[in-house]
MARZA-8782 format. One line per field, with one value per residue: residue in one letter; residue number from 1; x, y, z of N, C-alpha, C, CB in turn. Coordinates in steps of 0.2 Angstrom, whole numbers. Glycine has a CB too. Layout:
BEGIN
code <- (A/...) .
pos <- (NUM/...) .
npx <- (X/...) .
npy <- (Y/...) .
npz <- (Z/...) .
capx <- (X/...) .
capy <- (Y/...) .
capz <- (Z/...) .
cpx <- (X/...) .
cpy <- (Y/...) .
cpz <- (Z/...) .
cbpx <- (X/...) .
cbpy <- (Y/...) .
cbpz <- (Z/...) .
END
This chain:
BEGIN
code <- (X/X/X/X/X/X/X/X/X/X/X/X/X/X/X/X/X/X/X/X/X/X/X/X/X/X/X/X/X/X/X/X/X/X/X/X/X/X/X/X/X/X/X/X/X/X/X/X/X/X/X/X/X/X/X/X/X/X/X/X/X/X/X/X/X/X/X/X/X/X/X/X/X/X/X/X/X/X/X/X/X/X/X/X/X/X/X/X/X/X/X/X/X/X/X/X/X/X/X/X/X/X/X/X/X/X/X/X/X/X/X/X/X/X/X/X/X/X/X/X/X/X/X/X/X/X/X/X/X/X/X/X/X/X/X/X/X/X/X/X/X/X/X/X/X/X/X/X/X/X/X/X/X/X/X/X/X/X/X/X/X/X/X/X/X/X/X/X/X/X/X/X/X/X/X/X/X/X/X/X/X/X/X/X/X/X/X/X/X/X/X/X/X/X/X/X/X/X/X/X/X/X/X/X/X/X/X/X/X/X/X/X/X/X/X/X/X/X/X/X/X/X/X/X/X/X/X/X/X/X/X/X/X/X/X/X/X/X/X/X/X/X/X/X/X/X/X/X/X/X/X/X/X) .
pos <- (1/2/3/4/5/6/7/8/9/10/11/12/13/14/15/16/17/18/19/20/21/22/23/24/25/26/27/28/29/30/31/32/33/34/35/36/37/38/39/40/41/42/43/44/45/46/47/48/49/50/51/52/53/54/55/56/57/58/59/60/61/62/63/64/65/66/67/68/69/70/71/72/73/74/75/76/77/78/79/80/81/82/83/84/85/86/87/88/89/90/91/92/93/94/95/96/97/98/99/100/101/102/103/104/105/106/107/108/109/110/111/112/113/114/115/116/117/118/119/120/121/122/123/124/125/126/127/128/129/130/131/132/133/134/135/136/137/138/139/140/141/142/143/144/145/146/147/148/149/150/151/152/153/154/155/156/157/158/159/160/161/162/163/164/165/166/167/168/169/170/171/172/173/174/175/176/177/178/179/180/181/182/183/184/185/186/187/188/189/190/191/192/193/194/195/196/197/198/199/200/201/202/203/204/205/206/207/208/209/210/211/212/213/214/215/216/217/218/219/220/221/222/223/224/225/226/227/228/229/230/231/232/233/234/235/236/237/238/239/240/241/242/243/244/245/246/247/248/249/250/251/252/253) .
npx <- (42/42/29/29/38/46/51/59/59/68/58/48/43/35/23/35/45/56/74/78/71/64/54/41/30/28/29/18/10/13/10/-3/-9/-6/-11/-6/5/9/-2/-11/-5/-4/-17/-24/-19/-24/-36/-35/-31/-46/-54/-60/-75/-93/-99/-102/-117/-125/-129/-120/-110/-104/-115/-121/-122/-107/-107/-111/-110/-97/-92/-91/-86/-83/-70/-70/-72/-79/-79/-92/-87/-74/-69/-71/-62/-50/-53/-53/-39/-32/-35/-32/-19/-17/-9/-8/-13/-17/-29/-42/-47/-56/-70/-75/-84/-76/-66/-66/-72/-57/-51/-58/-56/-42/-42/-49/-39/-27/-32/-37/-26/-18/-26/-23/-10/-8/-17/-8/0/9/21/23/35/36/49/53/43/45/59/55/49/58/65/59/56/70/68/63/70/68/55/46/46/38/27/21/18/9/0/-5/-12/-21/-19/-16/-5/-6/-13/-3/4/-4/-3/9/13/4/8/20/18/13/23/31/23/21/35/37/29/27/34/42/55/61/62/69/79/83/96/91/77/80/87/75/67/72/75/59/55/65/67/71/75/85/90/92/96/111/113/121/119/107/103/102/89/82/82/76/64/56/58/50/38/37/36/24/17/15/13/0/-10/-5/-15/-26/-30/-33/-44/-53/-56/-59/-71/-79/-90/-94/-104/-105/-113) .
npy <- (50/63/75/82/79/85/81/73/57/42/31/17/13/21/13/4/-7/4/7/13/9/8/-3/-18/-13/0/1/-7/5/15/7/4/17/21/11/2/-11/-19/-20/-27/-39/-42/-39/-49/-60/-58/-59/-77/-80/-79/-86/-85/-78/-70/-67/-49/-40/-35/-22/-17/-12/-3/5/10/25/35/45/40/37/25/22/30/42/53/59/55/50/38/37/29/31/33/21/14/20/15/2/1/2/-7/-17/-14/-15/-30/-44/-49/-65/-66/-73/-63/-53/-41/-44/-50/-50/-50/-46/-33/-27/-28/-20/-8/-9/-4/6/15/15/22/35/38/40/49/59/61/62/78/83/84/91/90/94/93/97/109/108/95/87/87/80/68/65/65/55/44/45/45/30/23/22/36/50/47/33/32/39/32/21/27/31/20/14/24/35/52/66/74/67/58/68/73/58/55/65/63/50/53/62/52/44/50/52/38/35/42/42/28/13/8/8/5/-9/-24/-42/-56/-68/-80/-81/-78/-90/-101/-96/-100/-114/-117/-117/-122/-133/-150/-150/-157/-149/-136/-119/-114/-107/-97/-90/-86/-77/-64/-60/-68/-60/-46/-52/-54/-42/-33/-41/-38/-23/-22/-27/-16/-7/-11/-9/2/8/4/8/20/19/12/24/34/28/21/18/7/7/0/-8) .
npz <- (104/92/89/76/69/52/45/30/26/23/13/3/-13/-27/-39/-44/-37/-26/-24/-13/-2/14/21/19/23/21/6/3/7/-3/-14/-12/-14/-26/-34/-43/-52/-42/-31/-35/-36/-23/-20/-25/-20/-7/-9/-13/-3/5/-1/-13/-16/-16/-33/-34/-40/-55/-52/-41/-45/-58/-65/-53/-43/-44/-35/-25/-6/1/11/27/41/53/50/35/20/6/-9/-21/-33/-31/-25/-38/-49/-42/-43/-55/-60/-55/-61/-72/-72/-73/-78/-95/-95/-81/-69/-66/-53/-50/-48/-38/-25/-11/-13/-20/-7/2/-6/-3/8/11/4/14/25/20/17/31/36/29/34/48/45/41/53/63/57/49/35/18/5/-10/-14/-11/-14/-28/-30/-26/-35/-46/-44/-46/-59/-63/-59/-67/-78/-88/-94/-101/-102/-91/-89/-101/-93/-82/-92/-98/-85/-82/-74/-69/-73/-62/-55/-51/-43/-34/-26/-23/-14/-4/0/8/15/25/25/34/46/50/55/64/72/75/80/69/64/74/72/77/76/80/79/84/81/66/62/66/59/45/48/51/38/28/30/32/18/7/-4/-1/3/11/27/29/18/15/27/28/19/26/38/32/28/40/47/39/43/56/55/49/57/67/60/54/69/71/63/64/76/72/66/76/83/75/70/58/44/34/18/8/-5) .
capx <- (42/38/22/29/45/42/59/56/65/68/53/45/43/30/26/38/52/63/80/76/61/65/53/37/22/29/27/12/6/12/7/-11/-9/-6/-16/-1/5/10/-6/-15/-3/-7/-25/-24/-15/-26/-42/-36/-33/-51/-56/-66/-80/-99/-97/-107/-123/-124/-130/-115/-103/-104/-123/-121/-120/-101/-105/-113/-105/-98/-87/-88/-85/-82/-66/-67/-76/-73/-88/-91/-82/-66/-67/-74/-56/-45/-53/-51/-31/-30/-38/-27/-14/-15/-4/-14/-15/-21/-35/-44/-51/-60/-78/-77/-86/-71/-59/-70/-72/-55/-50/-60/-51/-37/-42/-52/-34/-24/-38/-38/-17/-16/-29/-20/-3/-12/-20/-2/5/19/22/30/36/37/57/54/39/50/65/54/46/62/68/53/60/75/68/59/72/65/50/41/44/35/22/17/14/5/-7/-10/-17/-25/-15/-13/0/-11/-16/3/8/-7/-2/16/13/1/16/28/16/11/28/34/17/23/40/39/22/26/41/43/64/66/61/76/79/87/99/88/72/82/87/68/63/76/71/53/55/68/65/76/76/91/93/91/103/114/108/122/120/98/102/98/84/77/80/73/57/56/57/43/32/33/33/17/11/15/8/-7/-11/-8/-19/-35/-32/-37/-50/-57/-54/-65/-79/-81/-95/-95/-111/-105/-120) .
capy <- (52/68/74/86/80/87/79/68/50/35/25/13/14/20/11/-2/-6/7/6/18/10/4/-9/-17/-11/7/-1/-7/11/19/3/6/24/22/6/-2/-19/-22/-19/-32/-46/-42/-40/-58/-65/-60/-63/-81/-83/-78/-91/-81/-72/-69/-61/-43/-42/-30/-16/-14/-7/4/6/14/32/40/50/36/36/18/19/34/43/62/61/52/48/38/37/22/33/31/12/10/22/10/-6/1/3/-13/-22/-12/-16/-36/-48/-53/-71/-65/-69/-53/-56/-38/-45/-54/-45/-51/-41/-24/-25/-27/-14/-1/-9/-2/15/19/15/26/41/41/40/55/64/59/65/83/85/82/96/86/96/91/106/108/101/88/81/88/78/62/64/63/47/38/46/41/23/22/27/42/52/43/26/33/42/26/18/29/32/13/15/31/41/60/68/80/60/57/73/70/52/56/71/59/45/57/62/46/41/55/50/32/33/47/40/20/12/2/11/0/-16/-29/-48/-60/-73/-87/-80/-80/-98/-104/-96/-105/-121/-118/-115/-125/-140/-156/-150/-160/-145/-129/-116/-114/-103/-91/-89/-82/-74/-58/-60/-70/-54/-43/-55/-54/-34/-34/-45/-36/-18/-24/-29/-11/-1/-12/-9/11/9/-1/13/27/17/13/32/37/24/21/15/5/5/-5/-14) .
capz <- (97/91/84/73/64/47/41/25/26/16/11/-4/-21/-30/-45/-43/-30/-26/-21/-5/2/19/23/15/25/17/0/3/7/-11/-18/-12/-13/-34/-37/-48/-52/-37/-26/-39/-34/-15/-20/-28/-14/-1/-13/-14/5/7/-5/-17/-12/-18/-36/-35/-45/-59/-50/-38/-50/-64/-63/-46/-43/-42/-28/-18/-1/2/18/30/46/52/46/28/14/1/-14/-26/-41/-31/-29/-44/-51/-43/-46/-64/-62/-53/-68/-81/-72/-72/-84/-100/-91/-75/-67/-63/-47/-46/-49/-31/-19/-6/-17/-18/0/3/-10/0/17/9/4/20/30/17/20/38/39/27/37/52/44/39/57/65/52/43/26/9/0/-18/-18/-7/-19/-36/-28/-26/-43/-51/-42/-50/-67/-65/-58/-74/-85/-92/-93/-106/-98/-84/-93/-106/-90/-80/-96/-97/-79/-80/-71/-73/-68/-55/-48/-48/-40/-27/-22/-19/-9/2/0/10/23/28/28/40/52/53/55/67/78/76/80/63/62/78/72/78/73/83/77/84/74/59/63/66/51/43/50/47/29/22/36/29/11/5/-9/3/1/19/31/29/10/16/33/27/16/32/42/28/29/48/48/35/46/60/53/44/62/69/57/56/76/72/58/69/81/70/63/81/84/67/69/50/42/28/19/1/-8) .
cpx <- (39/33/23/37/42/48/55/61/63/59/52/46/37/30/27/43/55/68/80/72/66/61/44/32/22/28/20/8/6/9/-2/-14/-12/-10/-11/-1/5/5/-11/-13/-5/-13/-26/-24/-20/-34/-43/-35/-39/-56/-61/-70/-87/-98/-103/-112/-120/-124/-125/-109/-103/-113/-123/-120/-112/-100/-108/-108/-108/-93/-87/-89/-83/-77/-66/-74/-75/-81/-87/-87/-76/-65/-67/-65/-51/-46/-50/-41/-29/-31/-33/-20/-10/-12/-11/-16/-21/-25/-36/-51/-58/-67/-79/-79/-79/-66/-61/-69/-64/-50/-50/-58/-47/-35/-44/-44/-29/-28/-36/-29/-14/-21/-27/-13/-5/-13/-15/1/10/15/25/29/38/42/55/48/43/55/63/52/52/65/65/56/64/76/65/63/71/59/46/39/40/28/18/16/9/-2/-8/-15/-21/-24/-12/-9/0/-11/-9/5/4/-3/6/16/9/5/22/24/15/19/33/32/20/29/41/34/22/36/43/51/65/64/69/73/83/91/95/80/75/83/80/67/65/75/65/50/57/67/72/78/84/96/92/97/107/113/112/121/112/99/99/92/79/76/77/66/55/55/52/37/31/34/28/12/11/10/0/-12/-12/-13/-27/-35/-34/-43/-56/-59/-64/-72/-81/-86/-94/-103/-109/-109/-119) .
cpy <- (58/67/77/87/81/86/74/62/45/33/19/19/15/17/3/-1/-1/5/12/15/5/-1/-10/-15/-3/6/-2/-1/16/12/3/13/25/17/1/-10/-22/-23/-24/-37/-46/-45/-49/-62/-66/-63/-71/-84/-82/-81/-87/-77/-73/-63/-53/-43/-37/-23/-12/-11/-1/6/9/20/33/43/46/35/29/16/29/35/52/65/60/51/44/35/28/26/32/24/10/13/17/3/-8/1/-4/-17/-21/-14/-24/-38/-49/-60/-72/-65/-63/-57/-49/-38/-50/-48/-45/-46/-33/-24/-26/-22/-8/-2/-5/6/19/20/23/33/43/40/46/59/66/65/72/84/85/87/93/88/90/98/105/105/96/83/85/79/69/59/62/58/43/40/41/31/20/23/30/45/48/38/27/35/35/22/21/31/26/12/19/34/49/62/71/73/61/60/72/64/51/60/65/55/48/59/57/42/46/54/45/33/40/44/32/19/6/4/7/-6/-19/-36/-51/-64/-80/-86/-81/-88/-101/-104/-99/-112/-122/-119/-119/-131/-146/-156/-152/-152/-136/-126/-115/-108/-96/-88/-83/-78/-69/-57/-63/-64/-50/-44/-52/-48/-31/-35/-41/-29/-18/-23/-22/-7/-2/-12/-2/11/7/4/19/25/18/20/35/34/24/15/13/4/3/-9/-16) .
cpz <- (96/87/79/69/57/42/35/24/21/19/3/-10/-24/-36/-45/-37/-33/-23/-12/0/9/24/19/16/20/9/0/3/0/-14/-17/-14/-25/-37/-41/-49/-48/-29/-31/-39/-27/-16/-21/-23/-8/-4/-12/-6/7/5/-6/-13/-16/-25/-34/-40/-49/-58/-45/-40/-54/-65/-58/-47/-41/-37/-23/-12/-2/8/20/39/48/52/40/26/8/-2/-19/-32/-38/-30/-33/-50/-48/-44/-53/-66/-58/-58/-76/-79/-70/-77/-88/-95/-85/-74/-63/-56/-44/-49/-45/-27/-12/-8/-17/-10/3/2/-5/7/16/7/12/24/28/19/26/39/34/31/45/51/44/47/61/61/50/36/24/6/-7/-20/-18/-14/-27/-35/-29/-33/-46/-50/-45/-56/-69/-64/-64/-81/-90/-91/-95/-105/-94/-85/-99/-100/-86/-85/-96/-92/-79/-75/-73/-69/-61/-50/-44/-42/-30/-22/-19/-14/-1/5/5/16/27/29/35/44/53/55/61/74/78/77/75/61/69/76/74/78/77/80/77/82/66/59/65/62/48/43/48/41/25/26/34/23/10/0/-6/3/9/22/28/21/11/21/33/23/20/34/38/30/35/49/46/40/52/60/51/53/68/67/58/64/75/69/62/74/81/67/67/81/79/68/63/51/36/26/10/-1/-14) .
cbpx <- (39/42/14/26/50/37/67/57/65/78/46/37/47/28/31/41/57/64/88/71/49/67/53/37/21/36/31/10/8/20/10/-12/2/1/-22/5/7/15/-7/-17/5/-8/-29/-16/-7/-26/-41/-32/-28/-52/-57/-71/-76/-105/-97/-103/-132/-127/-136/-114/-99/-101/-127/-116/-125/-100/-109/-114/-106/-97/-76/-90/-81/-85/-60/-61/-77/-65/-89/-100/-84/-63/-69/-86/-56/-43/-61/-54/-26/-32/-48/-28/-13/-20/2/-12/-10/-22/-38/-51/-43/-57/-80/-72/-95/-68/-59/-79/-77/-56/-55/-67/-48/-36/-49/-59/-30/-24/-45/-44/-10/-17/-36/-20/1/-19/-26/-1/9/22/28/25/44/37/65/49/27/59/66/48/43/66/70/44/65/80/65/53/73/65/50/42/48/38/27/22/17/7/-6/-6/-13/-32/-11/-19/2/-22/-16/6/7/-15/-3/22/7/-4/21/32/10/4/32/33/9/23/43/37/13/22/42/37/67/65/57/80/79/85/105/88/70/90/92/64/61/80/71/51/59/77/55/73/73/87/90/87/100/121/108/130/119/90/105/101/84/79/84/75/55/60/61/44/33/34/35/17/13/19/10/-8/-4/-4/-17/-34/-29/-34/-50/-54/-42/-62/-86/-73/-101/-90/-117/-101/-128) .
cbpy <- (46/73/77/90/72/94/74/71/45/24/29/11/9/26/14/-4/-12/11/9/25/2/8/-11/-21/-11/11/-7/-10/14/23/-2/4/28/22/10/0/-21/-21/-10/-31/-48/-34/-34/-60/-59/-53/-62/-82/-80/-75/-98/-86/-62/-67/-64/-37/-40/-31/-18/-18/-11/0/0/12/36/44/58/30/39/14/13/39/38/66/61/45/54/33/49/18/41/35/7/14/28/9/-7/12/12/-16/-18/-2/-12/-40/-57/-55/-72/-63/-73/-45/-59/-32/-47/-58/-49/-59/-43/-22/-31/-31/-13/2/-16/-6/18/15/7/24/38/36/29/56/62/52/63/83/81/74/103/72/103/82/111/115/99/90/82/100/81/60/71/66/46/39/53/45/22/28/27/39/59/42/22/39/50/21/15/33/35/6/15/30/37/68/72/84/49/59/82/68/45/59/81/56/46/65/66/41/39/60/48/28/33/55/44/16/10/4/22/0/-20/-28/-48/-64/-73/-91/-72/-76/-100/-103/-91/-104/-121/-115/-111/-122/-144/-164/-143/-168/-146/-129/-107/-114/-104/-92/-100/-86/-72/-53/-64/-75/-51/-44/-62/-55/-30/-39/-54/-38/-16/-35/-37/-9/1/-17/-12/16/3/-13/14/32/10/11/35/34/26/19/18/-1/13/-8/-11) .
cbpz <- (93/89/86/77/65/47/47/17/33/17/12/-3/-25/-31/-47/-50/-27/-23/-29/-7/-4/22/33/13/36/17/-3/8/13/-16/-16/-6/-7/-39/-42/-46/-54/-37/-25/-46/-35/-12/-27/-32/-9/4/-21/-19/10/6/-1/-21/-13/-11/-45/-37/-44/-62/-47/-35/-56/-74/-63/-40/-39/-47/-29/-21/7/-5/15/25/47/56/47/27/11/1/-23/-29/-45/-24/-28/-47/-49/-37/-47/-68/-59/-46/-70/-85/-70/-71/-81/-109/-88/-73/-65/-73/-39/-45/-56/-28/-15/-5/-26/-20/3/4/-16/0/20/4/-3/26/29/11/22/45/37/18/36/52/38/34/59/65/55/44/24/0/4/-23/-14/4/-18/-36/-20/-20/-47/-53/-35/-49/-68/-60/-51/-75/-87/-99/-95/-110/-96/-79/-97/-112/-87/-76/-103/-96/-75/-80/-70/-73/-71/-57/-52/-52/-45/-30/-26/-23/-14/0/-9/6/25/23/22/40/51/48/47/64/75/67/87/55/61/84/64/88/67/86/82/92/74/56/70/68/47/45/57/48/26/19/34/28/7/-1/-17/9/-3/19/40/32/3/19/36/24/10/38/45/22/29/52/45/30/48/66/51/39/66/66/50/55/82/69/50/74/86/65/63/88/75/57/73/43/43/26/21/1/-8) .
END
């Protein structure tokens, strides 16, 4: 694989799903990348497979200094005013209903799992030269327009969240290198699915259920999943070997 393909390919969707995104670990990455709604059902998800956590005192949030290092290494940085800025757009962007799970320590801590990775896979893409050029991020901008229909729809959400445009313009542009790094230095565009994986998971899932839909009716939504699971398990392998790489310190209190 080259080091230095500086082509721009399909990926996710900022925001929300796109119609482009070619699998979900790349969603995961603009989803973590913007903070959005859908990086607070993750958050949730994994929160609850963690089974809560120890809440934080008082002192560990807003009372803390902004510029406090709370995860670094001698490539990254990331300070308590940037966790403390996503926590804020993962919170604003729960359902009224919802619980808000970010006053668990298990949840912050796994927040800033999420940014250090992002960090070091844009500092990675950068160190490796893969551009985005002013079309290339115009070009993506307007496919979120258009996936928003309209400016304003896009714009009334990213002001609920607290998002500026500048964020915006930032997190796409990072959105494009990190998808160029992956997709050029992992082999997540080869994933392949078997026939008798799709038939297991099928089996596993819907087991005897009297009212399960027929295999042929899911097949692809099985392989879809399956591509997902192990593009996830890709990228997470690239991701732990720039970690190792970096030696990050978290120092979060």
């Amino acid at each position: 694989m080259s080091e230095n393909n500086q082509t721009t390919s399909e990926q996710s969707a900022p925001l929300v799903t796109r119609p482009k995104q070619k699998n979900a670990f790349l969603k995961w990455v603009v989803v973590a990348v913007l903070a959005l709604a859908l990086i607070a059902v993750v958050a949730i998800y994994k929160f609850d497979l963690l089974g809560g956590g120890v809440a934080p005192d008082d002192t560990s949030a807003n009372a803390l200094d902004a510029n406090a290092i709370v995860a670094k290494s001698e490539k990254i940085t990331v300070t308590r005013g940037e966790l403390d800025e996503k926590i804020d757009q993962v919170r604003r962007s729960l359902p009224p209903d919802a619980v808000d799970p970010t006053q668990d320590a298990a949840f912050e801590l796994q927040l800033l799992d999420d940014l250090i990775s992002l960090k070091l896979l844009t500092v990675e893409a950068e160190a490796k030269n893969y551009t985005v050029s002013d079309d290339e991020l115009n070009a993506e901008i307007t496919l979120l327009v258009e996936q928003f229909g309209g400016q304003e729809a896009l714009n009334q959400q990213l002001e609920a969240l607290g998002i500026s445009d500048e964020e915006l313009r930032t997190n796409m542009r990072n959105e494009l290198l990190i998808r160029q790094l992956l997709e050029a230095e992992t082999t997540i565009d080869e994933v392949e699915v078997t026939d008798a994986e799709i038939a297991e998971a099928y089996k596993s899932t819907v087991g005897e259920a009297e009212d399960a839909p027929p295999l042929e009716q899911v097949t692809e939504l099985i392989r879809s999943e399956i591509v997902n699971q192990k593009s996830a398990g890709i990228v997470q392998a690239y991701v732990d070997g720039l970690r190792d790489q970096a030696q990050v310190e978290v120092t979060l209190k």
